[in-house]
Each structure stands twice: as structure tokens, then as C-alpha cells.
N, C-alpha and C positions, 0 to 999 in steps of 0.2 A: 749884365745889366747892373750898376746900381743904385740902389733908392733916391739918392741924392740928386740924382740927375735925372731922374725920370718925373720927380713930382718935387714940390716946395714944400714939403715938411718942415723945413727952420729945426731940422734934428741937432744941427748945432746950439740954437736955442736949448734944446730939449736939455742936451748932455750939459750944459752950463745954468737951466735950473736945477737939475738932478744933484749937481756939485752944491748949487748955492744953498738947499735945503737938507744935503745929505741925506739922499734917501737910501735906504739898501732895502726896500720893495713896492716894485713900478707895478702899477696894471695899466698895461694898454690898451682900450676901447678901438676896434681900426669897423670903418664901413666895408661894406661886401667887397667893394673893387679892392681896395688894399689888403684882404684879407690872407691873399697869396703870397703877400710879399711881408708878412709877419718876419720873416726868420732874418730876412736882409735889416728888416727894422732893429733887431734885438740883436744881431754883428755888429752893425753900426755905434748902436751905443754902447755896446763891449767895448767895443776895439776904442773906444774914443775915451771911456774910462777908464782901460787900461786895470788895476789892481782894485781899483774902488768900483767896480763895475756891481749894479744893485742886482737883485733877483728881479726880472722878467719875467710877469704873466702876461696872457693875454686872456679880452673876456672874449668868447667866441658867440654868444648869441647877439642880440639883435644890437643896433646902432643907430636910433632914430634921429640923432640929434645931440646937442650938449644936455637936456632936459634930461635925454635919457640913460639914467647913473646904475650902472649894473647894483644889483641888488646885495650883491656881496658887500658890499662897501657901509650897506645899514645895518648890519650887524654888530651884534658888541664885540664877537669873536676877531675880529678882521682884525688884521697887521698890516693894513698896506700904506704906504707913505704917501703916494702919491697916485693917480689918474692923470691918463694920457690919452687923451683923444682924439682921433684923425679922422676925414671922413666928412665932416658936416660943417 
């Protein structure tokens, strides 16, 4: 199976803001139904970055929506470039 074809993510998108902003670290927000297929998500954008490929988290608790911003992200501590959100 992969991701690309099974659902419209617009990961092409994804991997050409990731360039446009340079980020070198994603977090990905994904809902329950996509939660399985994390790893194919973070292949994908590897393999499409090739050398500039960023560091991949993923948040694994809840995903109510765009409203709802993992809480790591308000912190002063956080380094993350970017949120990515699928699901809602």
C-alpha cells in the first residue's frame, strides 16, 4: 500500500513547503484513522527530500481538529519548525 494512493494528503505539497520554509523539525498531528500509517507518512517525506530530509515527530495524543495545537508547541522550550496536520 501506499499513502499516496490511498488518501489525498497533497504530501507533495507538504515536501515543497517543508523546502520552501526549511524546516529541519516537522511535527505531525495525524487523526486515529491515519495513525497507522505514520511511518509510510515520514518514508514519503524522506525519500522526497532525499539529503535535506527534516527530523519527524509525530504527536500521538488527541486530534480534535485544527483548534487543537499539541501543547508542546507552547512551550518556550520547543524547537519545532513546523506542524502538520492530517485528519480534520
Amino acid at each position: 500500500m501506499m499513502i499516496n494512493q490511498d488518501y489525498d494528503l497533497e504530501l507533495d505539497k507538504v515536501v515543497q513547503e517543508i523546502k520552501k520554509r526549511k524546516s529541519k523539525k516537522i511535527l505531525i498531528q495525524l487523526g486515529e484513522g491515519l495513525k497507522p500509517r505514520a511511518i509510510e507518512i515520514q518514508e514519503y517525506i524522506q525519500k522526497e527530500m532525499k539529503e535535506d530530509a527534516p527530523e519527524i515527530f509525530f504527536w500521538l495524543n488527541s486530534c480534535y481538529g485544527k483548534c487543537d495545537i499539541p501543547e508542546l508547541l507552547n512551550s518556550k522550550d520547543n524547537d519545532i519548525d513546523m506542524l502538520i496536520q492530517f485528519g480534520h
